[in-house]
C-alpha positions as a Python dict, from the first residue, in 0.01 Angstrom:
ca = {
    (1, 'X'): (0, 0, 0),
    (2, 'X'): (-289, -192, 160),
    (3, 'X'): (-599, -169, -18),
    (4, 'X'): (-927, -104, 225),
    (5, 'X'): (-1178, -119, -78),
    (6, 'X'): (-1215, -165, -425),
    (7, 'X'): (-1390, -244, -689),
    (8, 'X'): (-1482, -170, -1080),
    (9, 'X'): (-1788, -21, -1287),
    (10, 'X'): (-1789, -20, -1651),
    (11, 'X'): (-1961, 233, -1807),
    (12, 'X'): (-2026, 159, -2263),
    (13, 'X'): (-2032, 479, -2454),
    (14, 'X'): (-1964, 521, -2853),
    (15, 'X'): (-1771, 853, -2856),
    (16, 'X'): (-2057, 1044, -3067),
    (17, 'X'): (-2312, 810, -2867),
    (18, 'X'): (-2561, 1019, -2691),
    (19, 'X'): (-2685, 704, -2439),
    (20, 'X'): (-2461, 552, -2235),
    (21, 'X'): (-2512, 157, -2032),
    (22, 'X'): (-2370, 129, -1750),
    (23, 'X'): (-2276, -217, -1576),
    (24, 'X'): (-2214, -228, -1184),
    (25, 'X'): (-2062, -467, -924),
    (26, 'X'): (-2291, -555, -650),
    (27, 'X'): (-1957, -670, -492),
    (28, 'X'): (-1586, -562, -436),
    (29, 'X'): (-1343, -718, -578),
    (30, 'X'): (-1188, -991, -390),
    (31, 'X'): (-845, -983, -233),
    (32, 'X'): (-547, -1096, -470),
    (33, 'X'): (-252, -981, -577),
    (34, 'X'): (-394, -893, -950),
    (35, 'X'): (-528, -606, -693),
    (36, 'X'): (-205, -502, -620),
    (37, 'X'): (-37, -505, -871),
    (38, 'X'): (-318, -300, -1060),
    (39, 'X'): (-253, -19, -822),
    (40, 'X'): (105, -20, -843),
    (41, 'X'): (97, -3, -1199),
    (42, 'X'): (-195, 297, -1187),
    (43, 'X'): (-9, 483, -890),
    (44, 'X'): (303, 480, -1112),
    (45, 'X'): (135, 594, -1443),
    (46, 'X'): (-51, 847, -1260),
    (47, 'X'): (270, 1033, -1058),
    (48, 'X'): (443, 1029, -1354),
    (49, 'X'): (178, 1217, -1590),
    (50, 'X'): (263, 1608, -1655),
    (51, 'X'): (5, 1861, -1619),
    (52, 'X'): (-174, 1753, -1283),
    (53, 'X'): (-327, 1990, -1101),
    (54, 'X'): (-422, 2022, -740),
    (55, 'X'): (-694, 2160, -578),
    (56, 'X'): (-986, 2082, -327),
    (57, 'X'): (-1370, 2032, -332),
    (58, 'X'): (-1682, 2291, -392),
    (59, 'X'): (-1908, 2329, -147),
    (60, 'X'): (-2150, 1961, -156),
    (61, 'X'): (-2443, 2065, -407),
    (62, 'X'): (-2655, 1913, -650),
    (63, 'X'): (-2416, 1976, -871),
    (64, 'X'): (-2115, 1857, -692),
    (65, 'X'): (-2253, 1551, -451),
    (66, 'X'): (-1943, 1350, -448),
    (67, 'X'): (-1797, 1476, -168),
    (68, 'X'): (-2109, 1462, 48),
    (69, 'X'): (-2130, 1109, -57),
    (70, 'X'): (-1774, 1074, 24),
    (71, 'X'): (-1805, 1197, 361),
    (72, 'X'): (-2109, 965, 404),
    (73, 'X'): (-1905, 627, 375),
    (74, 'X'): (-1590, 757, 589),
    (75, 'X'): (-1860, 832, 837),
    (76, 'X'): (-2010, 515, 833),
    (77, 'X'): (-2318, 595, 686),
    (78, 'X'): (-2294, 396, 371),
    (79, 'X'): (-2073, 129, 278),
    (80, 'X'): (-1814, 131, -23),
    (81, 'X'): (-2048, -34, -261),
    (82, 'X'): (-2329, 210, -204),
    (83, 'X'): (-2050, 456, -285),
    (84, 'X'): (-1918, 373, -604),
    (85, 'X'): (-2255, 333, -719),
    (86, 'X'): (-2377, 678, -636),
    (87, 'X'): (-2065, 803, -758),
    (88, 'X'): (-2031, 578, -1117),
    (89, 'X'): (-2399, 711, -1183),
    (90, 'X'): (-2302, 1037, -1174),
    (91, 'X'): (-2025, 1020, -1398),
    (92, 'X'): (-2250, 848, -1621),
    (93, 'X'): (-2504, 1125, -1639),
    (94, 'X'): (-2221, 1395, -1708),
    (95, 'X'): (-2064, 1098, -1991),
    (96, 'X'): (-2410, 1162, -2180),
    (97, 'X'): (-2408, 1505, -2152),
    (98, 'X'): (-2046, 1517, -2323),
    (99, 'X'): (-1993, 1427, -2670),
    (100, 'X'): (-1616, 1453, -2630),
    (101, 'X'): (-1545, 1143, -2430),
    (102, 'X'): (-1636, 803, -2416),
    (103, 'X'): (-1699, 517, -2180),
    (104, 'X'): (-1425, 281, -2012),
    (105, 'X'): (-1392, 82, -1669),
    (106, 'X'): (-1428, 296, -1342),
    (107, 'X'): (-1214, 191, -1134),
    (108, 'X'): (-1257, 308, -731),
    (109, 'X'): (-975, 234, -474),
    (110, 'X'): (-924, 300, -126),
    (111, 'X'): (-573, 244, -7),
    (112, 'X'): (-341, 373, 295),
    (113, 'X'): (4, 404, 189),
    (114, 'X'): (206, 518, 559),
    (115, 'X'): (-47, 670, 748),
    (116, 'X'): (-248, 840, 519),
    (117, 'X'): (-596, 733, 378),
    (118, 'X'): (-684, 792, -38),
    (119, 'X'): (-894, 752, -275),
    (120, 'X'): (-830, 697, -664),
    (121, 'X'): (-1089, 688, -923),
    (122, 'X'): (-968, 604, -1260),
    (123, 'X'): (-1131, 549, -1568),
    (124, 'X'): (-995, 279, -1797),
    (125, 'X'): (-965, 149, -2138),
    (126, 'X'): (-788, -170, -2328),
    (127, 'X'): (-565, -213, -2497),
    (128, 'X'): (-511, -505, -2761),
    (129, 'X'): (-216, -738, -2779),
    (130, 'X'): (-115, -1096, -2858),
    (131, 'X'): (-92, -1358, -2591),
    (132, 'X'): (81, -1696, -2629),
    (133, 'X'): (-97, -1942, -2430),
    (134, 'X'): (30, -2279, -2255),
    (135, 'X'): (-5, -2482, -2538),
    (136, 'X'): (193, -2224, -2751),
    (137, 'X'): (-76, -2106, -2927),
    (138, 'X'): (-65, -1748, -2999),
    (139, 'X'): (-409, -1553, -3002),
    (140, 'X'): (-542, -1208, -2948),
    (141, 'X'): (-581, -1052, -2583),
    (142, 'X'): (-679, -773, -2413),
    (143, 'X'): (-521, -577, -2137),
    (144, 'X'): (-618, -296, -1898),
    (145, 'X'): (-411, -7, -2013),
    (146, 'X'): (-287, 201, -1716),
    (147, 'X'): (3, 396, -1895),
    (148, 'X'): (-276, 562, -2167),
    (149, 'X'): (-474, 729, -1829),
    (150, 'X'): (-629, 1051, -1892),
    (151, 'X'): (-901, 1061, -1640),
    (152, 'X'): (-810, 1003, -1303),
    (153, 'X'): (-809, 1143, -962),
    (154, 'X'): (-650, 1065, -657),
    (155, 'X'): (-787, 1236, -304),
    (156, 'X'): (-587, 1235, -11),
    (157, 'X'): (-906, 1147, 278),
    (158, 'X'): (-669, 1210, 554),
    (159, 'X'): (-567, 1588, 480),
    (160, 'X'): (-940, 1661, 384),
    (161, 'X'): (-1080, 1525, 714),
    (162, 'X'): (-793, 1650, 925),
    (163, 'X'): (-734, 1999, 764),
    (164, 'X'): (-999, 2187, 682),
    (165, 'X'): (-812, 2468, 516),
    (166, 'X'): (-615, 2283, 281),
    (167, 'X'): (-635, 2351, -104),
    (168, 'X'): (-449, 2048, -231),
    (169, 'X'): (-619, 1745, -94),
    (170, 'X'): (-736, 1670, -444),
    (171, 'X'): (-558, 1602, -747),
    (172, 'X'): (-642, 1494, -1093),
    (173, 'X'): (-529, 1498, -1472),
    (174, 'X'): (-585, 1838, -1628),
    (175, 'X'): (-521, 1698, -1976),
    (176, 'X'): (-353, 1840, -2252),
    (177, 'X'): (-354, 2225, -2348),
    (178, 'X'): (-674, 2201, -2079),
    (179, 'X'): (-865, 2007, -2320),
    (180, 'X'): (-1248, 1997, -2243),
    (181, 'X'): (-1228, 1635, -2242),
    (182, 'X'): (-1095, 1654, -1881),
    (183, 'X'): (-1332, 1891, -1758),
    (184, 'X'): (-1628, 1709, -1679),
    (185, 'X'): (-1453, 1446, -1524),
    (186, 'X'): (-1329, 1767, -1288),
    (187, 'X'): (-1704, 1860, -1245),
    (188, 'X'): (-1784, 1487, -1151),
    (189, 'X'): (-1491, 1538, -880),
    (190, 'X'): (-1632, 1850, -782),
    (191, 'X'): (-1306, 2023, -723),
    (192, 'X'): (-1165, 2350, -793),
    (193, 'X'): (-778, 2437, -855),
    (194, 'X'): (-629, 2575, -542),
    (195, 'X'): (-253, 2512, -622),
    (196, 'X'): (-50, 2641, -889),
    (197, 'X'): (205, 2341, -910),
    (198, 'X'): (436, 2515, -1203),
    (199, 'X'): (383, 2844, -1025),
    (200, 'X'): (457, 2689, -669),
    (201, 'X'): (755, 2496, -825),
    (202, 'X'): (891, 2790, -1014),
    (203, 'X'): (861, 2990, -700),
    (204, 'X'): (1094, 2764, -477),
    (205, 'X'): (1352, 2724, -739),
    (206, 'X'): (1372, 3109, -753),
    (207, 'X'): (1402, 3066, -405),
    (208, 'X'): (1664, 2821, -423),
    (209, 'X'): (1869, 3016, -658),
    (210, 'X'): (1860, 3396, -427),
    (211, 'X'): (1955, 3140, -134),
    (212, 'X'): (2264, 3034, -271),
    (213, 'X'): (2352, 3325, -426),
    (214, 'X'): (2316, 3514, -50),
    (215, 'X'): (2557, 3233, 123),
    (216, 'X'): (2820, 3308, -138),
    (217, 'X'): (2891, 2940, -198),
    (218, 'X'): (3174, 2761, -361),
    (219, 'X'): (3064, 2595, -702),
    (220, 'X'): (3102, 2233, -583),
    (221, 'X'): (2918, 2332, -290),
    (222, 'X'): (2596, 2479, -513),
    (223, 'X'): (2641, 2228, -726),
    (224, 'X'): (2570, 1982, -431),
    (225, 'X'): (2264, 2190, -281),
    (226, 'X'): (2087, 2183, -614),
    (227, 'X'): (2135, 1825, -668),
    (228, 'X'): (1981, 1747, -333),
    (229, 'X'): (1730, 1972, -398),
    (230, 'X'): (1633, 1805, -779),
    (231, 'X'): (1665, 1403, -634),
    (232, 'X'): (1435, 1479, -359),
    (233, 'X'): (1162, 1685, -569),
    (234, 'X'): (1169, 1403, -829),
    (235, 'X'): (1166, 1113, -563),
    (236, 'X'): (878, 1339, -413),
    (237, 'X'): (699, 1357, -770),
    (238, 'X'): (749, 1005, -829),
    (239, 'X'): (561, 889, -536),
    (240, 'X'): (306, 1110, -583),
    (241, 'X'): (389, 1319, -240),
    (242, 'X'): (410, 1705, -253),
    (243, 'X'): (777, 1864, -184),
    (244, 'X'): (798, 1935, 236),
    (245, 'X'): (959, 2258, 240),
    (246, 'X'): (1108, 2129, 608),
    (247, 'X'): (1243, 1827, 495),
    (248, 'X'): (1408, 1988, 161),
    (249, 'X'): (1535, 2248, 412),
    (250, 'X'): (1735, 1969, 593),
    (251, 'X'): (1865, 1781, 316),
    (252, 'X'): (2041, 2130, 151),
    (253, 'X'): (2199, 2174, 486),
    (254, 'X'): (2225, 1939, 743),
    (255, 'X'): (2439, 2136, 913),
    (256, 'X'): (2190, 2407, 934),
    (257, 'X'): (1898, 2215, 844),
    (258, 'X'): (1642, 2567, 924),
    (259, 'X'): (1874, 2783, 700),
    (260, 'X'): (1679, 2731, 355),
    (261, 'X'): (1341, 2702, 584),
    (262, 'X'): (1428, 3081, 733),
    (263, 'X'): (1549, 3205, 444),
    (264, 'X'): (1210, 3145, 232),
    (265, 'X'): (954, 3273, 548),
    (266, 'X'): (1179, 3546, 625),
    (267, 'X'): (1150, 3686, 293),
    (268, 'X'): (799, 3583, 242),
    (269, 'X'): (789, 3430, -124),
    (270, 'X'): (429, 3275, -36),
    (271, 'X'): (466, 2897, -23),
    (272, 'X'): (282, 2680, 157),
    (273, 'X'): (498, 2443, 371),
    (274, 'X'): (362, 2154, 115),
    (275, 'X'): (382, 2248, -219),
    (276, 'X'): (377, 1964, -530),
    (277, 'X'): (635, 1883, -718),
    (278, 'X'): (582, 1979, -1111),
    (279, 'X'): (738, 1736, -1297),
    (280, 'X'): (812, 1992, -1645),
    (281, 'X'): (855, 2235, -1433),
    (282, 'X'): (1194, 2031, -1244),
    (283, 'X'): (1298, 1938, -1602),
    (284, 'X'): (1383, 2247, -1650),
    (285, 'X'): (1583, 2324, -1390),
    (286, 'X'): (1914, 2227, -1540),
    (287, 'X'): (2243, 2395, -1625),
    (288, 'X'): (2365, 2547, -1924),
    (289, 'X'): (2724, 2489, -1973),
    (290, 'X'): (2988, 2570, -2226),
    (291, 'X'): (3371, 2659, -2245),
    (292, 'X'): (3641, 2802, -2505),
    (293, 'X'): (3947, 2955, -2533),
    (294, 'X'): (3988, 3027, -2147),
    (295, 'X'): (3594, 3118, -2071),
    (296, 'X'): (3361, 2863, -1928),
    (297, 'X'): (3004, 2979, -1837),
    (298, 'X'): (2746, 2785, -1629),
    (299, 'X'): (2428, 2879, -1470),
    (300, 'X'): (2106, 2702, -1406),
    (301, 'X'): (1849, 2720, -1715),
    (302, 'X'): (1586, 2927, -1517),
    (303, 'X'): (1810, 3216, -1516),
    (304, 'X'): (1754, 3242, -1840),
    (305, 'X'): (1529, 3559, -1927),
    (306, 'X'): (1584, 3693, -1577),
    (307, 'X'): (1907, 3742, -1446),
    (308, 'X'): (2090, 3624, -1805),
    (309, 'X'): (1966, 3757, -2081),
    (310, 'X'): (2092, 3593, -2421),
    (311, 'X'): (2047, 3780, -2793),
    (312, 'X'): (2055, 3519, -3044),
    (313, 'X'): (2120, 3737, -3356),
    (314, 'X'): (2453, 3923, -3163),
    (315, 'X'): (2539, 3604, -2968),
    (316, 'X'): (2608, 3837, -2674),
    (317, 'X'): (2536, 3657, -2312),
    (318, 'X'): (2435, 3964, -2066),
    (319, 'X'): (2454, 3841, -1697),
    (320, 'X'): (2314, 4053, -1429),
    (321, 'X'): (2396, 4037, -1016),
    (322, 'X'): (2726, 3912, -1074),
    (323, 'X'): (2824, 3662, -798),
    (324, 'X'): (2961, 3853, -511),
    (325, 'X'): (3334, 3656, -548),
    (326, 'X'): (3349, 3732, -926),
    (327, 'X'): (3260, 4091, -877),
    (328, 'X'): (3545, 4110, -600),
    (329, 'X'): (3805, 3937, -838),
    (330, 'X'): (3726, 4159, -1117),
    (331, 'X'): (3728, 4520, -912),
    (332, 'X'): (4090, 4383, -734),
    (333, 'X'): (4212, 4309, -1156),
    (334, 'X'): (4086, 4647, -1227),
}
């Protein structure tokens, strides 16, 4: 992942301090591998955090100038440095309207990783440890702490610039039970939700699941198709990249590589051919399994509550749509 630009602000606030100081770079950080390594580790924290959301920018206003400032330096009209000022400022101003947060290191990176252009603006904190220097002498140090992130962004530049109506260009750390921590640091974005990602992710699996039902498939064979479809969502989670509804198509089938594709347009279940990949959401999407005495039961875990319905104080199991080749078994034992 080469990095284009970056470069770190640090802004002080107490958490029940009203005023905040803010210390700038007048320069970018110089090449080095530190650099690199900094955004691996923040890239990996970051794709790996539940409860992202994804959405795209309001209209540039007073209240919402980072995106006109944005488009400014990709234009050419201002350089990085000018930038990250503007844009540190602001998220100073909203810090000292917020008694909920407090300060850290701002971090702003521009990186290409394949073709595409982003843009990740973290804010970070230490973390205190104990260091053992070359002399063996052991003494207190402090570290940047990129697994505790809870207020970061990361905006893909390409897919803004080159497609207009997209919805899920931007993406950033909702926070916990939608704590209001988060939300000015949405505000200082300047981005609205456009994507459900548990929604969207639900939604395919549902559409997974009436797919292989309709091609009648062996068990090893479903088994198979939903294994290819969970490695590739997670890979596709883990490196931050939304799930390509073409590619997935392909892997499930690679004999018929459009079937899955045609199956989800043709019965229009809404998706977007990008949709991202919610991590809890994927968890989920695992099999219950269990056999006794002759009877062994298995069905994925979303089924549950829909087409298997489960009383806990009868312990009766009540499956609806029985599989086409059980139903035929059972009418030719009748």
């Amino acid at each position: 992942m080469p990095i284009r630009h970056i470069t770190v602000h640090h802004i002080h606030k107490t958490p029940n301090g009203s005023v905040s100081e803010l210390s700038m770079r007048d320069t970018e950080l110089p090449e080095s591998a530190c650099n690199d390594d900094l955004l691996s580790d923040l890239n990996e924290s970051y794709n790996s955090k539940q409860g992202k959301a994804w959405g795209f920018f309001h209209a540039e206003s007073g209240a919402h100038p980072l995106s006109g400032w944005l488009g400014k330096y990709l234009d050419g009209g201002t350089d990085f440095m000018t930038f990250s000022k503007q844009a540190v400022q602001h998220l100073q101003k909203l810090m000292d309207e917020s008694n909920l947060t407090v300060g850290g290191h701002v971090l702003f990176c521009h990186y290409v990783q394949g073709m595409t252009d982003y843009l990740t603006i973290a804010v970070l904190h230490h973390s205190q440890g104990v260091a053992v220097d070359e002399h063996l002498n052991v003494s207190e140090s402090q570290h940047l702490d990129v697994g505790q992130l809870h207020l970061a962004a990361r905006i893909n530049m390409s897919e803004w610039r080159n497609n207009p109506k997209s919805r899920q260009y931007v993406s950033f750390i909702k926070g916990k039970n939608g704590k209001k921590v988060s939300e000015y640091f949405r505000d200082f974005i300047g981005c609205q939700e456009g994507v459900d990602g548990p929604g969207e992710t639900r939604t395919l699996l549902k559409a997974f699941s009436d797919f292989v039902e309709s091609e009648d498939l062996p068990n090893d064979a479903a088994r198979e198709k939903t294994q290819a479809l969970v490695d590739y969502a997670t890979s596709q989670s883990k490196l931050g990249e939304p799930i390509s509804l073409d590619e997935l198509s392909e892997l499930i089938d690679e004999e018929r590589p459009k079937a899955f594709y045609d199956h989800i347009r043709n019965k229009d279940y809404g998706l977007s051919p990008e949709i991202p990949a919610d991590k809890r959401t994927l968890n989920q999407f695992k099999r219950f399994t269990g056999r006794a005495e002759g009877l062994s039961i298995s069905f994925e875990a979303h089924l549950l509550g829909s087409k298997i319905q489960y009383d806990e104080e009868s312990g009766v199991l009540t499956i609806k749509s029985v599989p086409t080749q059980l139903a035929e078994q059972l009418k030719r034992s009748t």
